[in-house]
C-alpha positions as a LaTeX table, in Angstrom:
\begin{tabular}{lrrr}
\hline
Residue & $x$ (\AA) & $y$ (\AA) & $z$ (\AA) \\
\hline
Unk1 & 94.70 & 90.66 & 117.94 \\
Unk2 & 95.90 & 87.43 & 119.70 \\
Unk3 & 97.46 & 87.00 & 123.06 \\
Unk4 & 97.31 & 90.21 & 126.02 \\
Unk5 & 97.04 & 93.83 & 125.46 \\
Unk6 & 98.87 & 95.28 & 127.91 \\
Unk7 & 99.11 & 99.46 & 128.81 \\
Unk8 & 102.28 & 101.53 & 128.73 \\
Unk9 & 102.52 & 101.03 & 132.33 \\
Unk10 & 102.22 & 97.15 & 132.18 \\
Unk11 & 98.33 & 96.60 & 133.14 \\
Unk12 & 96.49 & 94.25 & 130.56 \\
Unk13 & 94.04 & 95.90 & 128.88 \\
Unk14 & 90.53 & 95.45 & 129.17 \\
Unk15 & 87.92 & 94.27 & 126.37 \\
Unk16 & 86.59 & 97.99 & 126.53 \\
Unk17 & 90.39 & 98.98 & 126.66 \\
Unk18 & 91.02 & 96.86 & 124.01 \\
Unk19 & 88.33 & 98.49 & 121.64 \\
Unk20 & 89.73 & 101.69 & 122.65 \\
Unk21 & 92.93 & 100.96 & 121.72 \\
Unk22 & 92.33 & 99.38 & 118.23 \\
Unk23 & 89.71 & 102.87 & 117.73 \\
Unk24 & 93.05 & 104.92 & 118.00 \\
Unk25 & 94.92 & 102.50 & 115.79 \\
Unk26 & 92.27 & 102.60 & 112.89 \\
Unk27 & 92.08 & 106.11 & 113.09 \\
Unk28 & 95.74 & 106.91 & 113.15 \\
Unk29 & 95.48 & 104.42 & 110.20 \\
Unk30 & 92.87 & 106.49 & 108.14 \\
Unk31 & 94.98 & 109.64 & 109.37 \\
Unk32 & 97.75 & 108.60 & 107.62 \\
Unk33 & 96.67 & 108.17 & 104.52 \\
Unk34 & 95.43 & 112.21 & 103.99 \\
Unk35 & 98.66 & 113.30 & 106.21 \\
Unk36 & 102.21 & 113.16 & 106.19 \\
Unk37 & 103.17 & 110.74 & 109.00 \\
Unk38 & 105.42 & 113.83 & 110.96 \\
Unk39 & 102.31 & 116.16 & 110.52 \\
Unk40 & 99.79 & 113.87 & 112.54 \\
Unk41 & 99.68 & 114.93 & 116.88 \\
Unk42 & 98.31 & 112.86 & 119.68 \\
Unk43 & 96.01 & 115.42 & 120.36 \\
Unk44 & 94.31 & 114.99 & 116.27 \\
Unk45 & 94.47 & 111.16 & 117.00 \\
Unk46 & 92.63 & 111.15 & 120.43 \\
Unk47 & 89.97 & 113.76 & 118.70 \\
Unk48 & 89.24 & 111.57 & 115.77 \\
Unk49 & 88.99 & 108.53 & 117.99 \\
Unk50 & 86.35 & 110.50 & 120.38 \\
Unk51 & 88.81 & 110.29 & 123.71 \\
Unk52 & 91.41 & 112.14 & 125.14 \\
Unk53 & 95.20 & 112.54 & 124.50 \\
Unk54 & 95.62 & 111.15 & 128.09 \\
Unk55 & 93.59 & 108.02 & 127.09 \\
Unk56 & 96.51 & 108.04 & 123.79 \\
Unk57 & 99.02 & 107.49 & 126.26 \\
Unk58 & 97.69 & 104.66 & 128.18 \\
Unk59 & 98.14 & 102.83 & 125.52 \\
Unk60 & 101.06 & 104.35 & 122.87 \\
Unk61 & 104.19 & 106.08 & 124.12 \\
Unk62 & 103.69 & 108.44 & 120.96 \\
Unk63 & 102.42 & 108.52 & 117.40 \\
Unk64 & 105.19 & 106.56 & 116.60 \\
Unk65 & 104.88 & 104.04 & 118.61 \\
Unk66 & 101.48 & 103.70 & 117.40 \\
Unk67 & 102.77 & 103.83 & 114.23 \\
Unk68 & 105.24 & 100.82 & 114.92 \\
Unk69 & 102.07 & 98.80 & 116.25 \\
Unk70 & 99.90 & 99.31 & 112.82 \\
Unk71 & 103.10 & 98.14 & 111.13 \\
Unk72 & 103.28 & 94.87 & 113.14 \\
Unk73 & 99.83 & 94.21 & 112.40 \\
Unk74 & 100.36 & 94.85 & 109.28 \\
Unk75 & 103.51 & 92.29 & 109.09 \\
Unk76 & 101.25 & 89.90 & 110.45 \\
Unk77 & 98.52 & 90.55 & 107.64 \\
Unk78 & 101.46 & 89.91 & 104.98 \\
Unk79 & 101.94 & 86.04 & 106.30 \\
Unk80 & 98.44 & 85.56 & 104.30 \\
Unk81 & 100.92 & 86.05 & 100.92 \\
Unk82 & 102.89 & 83.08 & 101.78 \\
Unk83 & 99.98 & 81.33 & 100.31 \\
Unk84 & 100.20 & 82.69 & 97.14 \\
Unk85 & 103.22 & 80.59 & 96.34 \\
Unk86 & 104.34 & 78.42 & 98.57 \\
Unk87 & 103.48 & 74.76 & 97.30 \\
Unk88 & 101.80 & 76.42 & 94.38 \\
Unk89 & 103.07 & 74.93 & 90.17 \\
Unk90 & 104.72 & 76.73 & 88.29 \\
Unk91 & 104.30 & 74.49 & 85.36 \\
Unk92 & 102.06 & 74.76 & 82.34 \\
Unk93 & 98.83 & 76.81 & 82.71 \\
Unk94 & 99.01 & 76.14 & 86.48 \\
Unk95 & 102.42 & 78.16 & 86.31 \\
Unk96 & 100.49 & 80.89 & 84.66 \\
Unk97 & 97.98 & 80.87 & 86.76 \\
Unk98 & 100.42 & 81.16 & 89.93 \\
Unk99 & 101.92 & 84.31 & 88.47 \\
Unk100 & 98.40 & 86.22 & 88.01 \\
Unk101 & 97.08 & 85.52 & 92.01 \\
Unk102 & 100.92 & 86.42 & 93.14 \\
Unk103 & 100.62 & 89.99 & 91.36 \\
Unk104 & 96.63 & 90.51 & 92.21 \\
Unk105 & 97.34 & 89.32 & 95.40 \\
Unk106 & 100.56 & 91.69 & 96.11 \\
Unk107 & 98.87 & 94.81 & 94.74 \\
Unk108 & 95.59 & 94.54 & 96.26 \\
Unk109 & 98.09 & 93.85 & 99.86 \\
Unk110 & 99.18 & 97.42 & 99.32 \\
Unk111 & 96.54 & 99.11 & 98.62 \\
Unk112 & 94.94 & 97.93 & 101.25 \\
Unk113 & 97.77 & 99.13 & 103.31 \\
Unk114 & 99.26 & 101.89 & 101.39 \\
Unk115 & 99.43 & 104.38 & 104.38 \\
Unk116 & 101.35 & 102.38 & 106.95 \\
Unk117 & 103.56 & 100.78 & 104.05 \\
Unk118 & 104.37 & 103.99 & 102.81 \\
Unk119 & 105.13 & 104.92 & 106.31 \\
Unk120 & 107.14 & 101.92 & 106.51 \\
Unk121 & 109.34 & 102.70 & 103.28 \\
Unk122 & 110.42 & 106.28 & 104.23 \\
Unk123 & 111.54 & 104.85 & 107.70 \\
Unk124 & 113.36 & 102.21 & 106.41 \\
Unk125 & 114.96 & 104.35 & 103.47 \\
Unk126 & 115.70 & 107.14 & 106.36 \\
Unk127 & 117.97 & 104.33 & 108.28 \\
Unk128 & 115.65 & 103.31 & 110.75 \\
Unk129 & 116.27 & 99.62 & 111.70 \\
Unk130 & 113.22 & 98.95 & 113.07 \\
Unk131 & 110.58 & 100.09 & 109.99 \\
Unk132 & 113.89 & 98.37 & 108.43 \\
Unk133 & 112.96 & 94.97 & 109.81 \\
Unk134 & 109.66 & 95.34 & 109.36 \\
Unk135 & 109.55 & 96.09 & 105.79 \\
Unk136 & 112.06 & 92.57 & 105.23 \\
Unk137 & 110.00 & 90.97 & 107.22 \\
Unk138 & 106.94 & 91.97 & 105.06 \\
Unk139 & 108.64 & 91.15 & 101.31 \\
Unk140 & 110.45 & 88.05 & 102.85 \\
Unk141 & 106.70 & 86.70 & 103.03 \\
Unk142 & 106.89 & 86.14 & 99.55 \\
Unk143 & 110.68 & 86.72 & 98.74 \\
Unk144 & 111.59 & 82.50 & 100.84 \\
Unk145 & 109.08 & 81.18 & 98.90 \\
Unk146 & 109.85 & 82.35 & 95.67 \\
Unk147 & 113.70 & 81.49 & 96.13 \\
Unk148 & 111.98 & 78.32 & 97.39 \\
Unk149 & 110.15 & 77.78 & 94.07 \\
Unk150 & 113.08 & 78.66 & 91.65 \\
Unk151 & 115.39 & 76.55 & 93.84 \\
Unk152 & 113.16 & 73.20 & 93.23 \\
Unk153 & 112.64 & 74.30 & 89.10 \\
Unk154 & 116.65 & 73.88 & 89.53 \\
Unk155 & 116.77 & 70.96 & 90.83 \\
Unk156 & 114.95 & 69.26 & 88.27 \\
Unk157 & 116.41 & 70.57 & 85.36 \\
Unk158 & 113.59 & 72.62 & 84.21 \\
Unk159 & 115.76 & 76.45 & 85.09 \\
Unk160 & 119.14 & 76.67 & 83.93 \\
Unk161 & 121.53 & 75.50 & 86.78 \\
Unk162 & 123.44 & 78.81 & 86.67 \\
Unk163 & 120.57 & 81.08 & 88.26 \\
Unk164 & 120.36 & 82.14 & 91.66 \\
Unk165 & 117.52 & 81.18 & 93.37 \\
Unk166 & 117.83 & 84.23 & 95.93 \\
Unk167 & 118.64 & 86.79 & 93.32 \\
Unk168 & 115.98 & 85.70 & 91.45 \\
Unk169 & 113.50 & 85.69 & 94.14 \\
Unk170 & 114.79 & 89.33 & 95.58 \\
Unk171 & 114.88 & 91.20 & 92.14 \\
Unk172 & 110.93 & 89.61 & 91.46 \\
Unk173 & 109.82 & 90.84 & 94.99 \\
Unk174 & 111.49 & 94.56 & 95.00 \\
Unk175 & 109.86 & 94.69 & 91.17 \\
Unk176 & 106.65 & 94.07 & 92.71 \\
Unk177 & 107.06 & 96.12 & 96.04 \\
Unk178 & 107.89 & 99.62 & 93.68 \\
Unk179 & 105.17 & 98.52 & 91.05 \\
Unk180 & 102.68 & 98.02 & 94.01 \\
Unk181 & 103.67 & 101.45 & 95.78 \\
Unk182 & 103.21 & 103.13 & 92.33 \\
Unk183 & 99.91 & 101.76 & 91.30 \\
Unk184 & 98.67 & 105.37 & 91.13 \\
Unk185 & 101.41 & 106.85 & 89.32 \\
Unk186 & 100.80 & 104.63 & 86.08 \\
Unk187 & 98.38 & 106.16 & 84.69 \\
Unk188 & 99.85 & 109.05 & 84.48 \\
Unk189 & 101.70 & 107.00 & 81.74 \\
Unk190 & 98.99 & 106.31 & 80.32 \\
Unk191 & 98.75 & 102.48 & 81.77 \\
Unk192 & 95.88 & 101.40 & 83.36 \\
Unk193 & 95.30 & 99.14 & 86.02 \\
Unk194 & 93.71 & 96.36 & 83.98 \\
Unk195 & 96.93 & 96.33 & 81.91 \\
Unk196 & 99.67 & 96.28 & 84.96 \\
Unk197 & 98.54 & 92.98 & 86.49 \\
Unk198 & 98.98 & 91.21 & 82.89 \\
Unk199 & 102.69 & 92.86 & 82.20 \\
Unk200 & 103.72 & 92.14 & 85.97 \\
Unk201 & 102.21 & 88.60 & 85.89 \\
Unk202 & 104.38 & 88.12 & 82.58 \\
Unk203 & 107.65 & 88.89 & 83.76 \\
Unk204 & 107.35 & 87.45 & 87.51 \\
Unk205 & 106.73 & 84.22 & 84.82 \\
Unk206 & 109.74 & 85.24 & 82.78 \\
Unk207 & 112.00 & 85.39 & 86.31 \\
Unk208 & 110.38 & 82.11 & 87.72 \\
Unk209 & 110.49 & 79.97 & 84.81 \\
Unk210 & 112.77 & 81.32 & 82.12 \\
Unk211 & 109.86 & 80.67 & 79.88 \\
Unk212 & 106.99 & 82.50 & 78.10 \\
Unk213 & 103.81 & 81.47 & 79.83 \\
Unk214 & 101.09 & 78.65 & 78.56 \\
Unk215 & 97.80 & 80.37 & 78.76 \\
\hline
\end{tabular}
């Protein structure tokens, strides 16, 4: 965490309040991801983390706001996917390439995540503007510089000059997001995990480039 921690009431926080606070956060974090989000209570929170539900509130108006905070972090934990193609070739076997690290690096992102993201999903799908914005903000990581990619293909003649840079982009990255929140449910298709990142890598080529991929 960068900059102050600050309680509910508007002290800053500490170094041991600090630690305390990102306890309850990791444990609300490993909470979620044997719970549904509306089962989990401040007082199962504060147990898990060794304090008290008083302590909770110091720092967290609610579960929900806690919830809120492990999504932020996790926004900022997304930024790191920028990398995966911005300023990255999408020509030749470097174009290949480009495609493989985007997929491995979006599905290992949510797994890593998959409790707060899934959190993140059912707020967003139930209206909520806030898990709203911060699920955007999370795809839109990768979604600019994908649109950003196709855009300069474009511009030198190497996609056709019809294609939408931003559909393009947004129909790749919503592909991914469902593939990457389903990871489990493949195999009960019979596809395994060593297969997925292959076919994914494929078409995010396909959408990119309009071509089949040099390996």
């Amino acid at each position: 965490m960068t900059g102050q921690v600050r309680t509910v009431d508007g002290r800053v926080a500490g170094r041991r309040g600090q630690a305390t606070r990102q306890k309850l956060l990791d444990c609300l974090s490993e909470m979620l991801s044997s719970s549904a989000y509306r089962d989990v209570k401040v007082i199962d929170v504060a147990r898990k983390a060794g304090t008290s539900p008083a302590t909770f509130y110091q720092y967290f108006p609610d579960v929900e706001g806690a919830v809120l905070e492990l999504a932020e972090q996790t926004v900022a934990d997304s930024a790191a996917l920028t990398g995966l193609v911005q300023g990255r070739s999408w020509v030749g076997k470097a174009g290949w390439q480009t495609a493989q690290e985007l997929v491995d690096g979006f599905l290992e992102f949510w797994r890593k995540n998959d409790a707060i993201l899934r959190v993140v999903d059912l707020g967003a799908a139930e209206g909520d503007k806030r898990f709203y914005k911060l699920r955007m903000k999370i795809l839109n990581s990768v979604n600019s510089s994908l649109a950003e990619s196709v855009a300069e293909l474009r511009s030198k003649g190497k996609v056709d000059k019809d294609v939408n840079p931003a559909a393009v982009a947004g129909a790749l990255v919503t592909m991914l997001a469902a593939a990457a929140s389903h990871q489990k449910g493949f195999s009960s298709w019979g596809v395994k995990q060593a297969e997925l990142k292959p076919s994914l890598s494929l078409l995010v080529h396909l959408g990119i480039t309009g071509k089949k991929p040099t390996r």
